[in-house]
N, C-alpha and C positions, 0 to 999 in steps of 0.2 A: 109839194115841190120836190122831194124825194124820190118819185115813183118810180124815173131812170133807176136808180138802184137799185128798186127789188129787180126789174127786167134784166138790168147787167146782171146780177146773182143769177139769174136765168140762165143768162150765157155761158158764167163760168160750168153750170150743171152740164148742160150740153156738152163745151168743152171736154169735160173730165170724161165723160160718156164714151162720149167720139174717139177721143184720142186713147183713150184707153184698149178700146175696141180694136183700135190699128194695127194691134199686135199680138204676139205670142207666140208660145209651144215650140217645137222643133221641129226640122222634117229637112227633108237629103235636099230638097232642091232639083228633083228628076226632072226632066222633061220641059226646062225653064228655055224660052226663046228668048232670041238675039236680045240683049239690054240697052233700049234707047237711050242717048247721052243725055243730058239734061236739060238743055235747049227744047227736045222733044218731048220727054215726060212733061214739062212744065206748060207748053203748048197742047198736048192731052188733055192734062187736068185743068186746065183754064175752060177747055173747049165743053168738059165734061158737068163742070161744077154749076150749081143754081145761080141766078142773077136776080138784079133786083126786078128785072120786066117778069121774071116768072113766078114771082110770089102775089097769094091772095091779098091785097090791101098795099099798104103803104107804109116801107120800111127802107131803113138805114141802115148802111155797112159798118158795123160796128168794129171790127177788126176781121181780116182777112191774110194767108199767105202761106206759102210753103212750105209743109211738115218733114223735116227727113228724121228717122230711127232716133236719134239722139234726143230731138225735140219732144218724141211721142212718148219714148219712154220716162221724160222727166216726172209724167205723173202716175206714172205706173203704179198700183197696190202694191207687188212685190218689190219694188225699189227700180231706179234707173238701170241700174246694172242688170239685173235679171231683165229687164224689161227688153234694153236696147241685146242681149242675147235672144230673146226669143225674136225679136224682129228681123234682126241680122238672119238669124237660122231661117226664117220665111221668105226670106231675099226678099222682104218689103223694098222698094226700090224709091217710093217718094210718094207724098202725100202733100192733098193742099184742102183746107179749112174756110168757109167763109161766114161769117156770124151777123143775122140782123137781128136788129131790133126795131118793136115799131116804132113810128113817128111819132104815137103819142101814147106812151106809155100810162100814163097817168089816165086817160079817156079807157085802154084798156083794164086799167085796176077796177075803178068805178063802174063801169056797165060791164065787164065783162070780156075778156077776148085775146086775140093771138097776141105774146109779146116779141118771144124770139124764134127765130130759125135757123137751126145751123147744118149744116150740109160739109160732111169730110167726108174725101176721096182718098182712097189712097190705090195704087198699081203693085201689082207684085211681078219677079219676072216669070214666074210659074203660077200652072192655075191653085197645085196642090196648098202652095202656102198659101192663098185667099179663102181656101176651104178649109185650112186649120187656123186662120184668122178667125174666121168667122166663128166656127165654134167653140174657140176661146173666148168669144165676143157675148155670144148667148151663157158661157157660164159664167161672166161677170156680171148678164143684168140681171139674173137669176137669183143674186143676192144684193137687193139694195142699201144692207146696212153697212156692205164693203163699201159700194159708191160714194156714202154721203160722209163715210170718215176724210174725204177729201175734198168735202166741200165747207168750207168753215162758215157756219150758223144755219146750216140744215139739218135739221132735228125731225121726225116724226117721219122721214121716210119710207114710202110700202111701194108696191107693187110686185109685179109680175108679166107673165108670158101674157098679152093680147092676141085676140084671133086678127088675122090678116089675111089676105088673099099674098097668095104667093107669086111674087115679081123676080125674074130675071133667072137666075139654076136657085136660087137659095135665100128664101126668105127668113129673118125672125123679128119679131115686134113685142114690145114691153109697153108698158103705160105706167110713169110713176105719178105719186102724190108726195107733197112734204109739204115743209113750211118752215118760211125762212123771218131771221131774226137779226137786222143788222146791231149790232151793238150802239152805233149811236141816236138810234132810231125805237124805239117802243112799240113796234106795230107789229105782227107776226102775218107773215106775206104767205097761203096758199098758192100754191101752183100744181099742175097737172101738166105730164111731159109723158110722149109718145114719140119712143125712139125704136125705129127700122130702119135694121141691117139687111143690104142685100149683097150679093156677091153675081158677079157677070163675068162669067172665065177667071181671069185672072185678075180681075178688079174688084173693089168692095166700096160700097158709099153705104155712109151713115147718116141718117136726116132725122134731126130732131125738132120739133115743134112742142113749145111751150104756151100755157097759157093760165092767167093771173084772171082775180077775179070774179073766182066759180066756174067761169068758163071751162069746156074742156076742146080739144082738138076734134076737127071735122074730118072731113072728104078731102079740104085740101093736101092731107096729107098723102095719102095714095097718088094722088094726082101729081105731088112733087115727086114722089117717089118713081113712078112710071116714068114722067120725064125724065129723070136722071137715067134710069135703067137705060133708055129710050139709046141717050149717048155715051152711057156704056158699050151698048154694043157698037154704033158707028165709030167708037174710038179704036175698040180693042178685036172684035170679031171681024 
């Protein structure tokens, strides 16, 4: 009856991932075009983000909505304050987050299969800060025992760099393993998460796919990932 829970702990992985990712490092800000007001960013990233018709199988919006600097950086490894400094200095301009899980979480523990999916965008006003995003993004997952200090009852965390085919100017992909332990719960929940970063000019989306079970992440993933690329470019190119 539990099994929503491990999935949710799923999400929050993601989350931590994603948003983390959104940010970093310094840099002048050269070459940043005009800054749409917010109305328009927000109408962007709506247009740009995954929905539920584009996901393989049958899932739920678990929580969704609008990421600005201050938001991103509350989970930040180095603290909020450094966090939302390196964001501000990338002239991150605004991000938006959408989290599913599936319908029946419990069917995927048991046999096997996808639980969550989460998909962060975020816009910057320059291409340079998306491309010091990003490889800030790649030295966080680089180290998964940073990630999982901020995930409370994930223990046994590994991974690393996966090969990917390269999408949009700048790809990089990870593949974790851990295992989660809710405290009032006795069961110790496996999962496998396949998270790619890509960057499209001055934009960057993070999609993470999680999966309980034994199962691990398919094809679908590329496939979400393209599409998103897809309306990268129609937003921002």
């Amino acid at each position: 009856m539990r099994a929503w829970l491990w999935a949710a702990v799923l999400i929050v992985l993601a989350a931590a991932v994603g948003m983390a990712c959104g940010g970093g490092g310094d840099d002048d800000g050269g070459g940043a075009e005009p800054t749409p007001d917010r109305q328009t960013l927000e109408a962007m990233l709506k247009n740009i983000t995954l929905n539920i018709e584009d996901l393989p199988g049958s899932f739920n919006i678990l929580q969704e909505g609008f990421i600005d600097n201050e938001q991103a950086a509350a989970i930040d490894p180095e603290g909020p304050t450094k966090g939302k400094e390196r964001m501000d200095g990338w002239h991150r301009l605004l991000g938006y987050e959408v989290r599913f899980m599936a319908t029946d979480p419990v069917g995927a523990f048991q046999k096997g299969g996808i639980a969550t999916i989460t998909s962060n965008i975020s816009i910057f006003a320059d291409e340079q800060g998306a491309i010091g995003a990003l490889q800030w993004g790649r030295d966080l997952l680089s180290n998964p025992a940073e990630a999982a200090t901020i995930i409370p009852g994930v223990t046994e965390m590994e991974g690393g760099p996966m090969s990917f085919t390269t999408i949009g100017d700048e790809t990089t992909a990870s593949e974790f393993t851990g295992m989660y332990r809710a405290e009032d719960f006795q069961v110790n929940v496996p999962f496998t998460a396949h998270v790619v970063v890509i960057r499209h000019g001055r934009g960057e989306a993070h999609i993470t796919v999680s999966a309980i079970g034994g199962a691990k992440p398919g094809p679908e993933v590329e496939q979400l990932v393209r599409l998103v690329d897809e309306r990268l470019g129609q937003a921002l190119d």
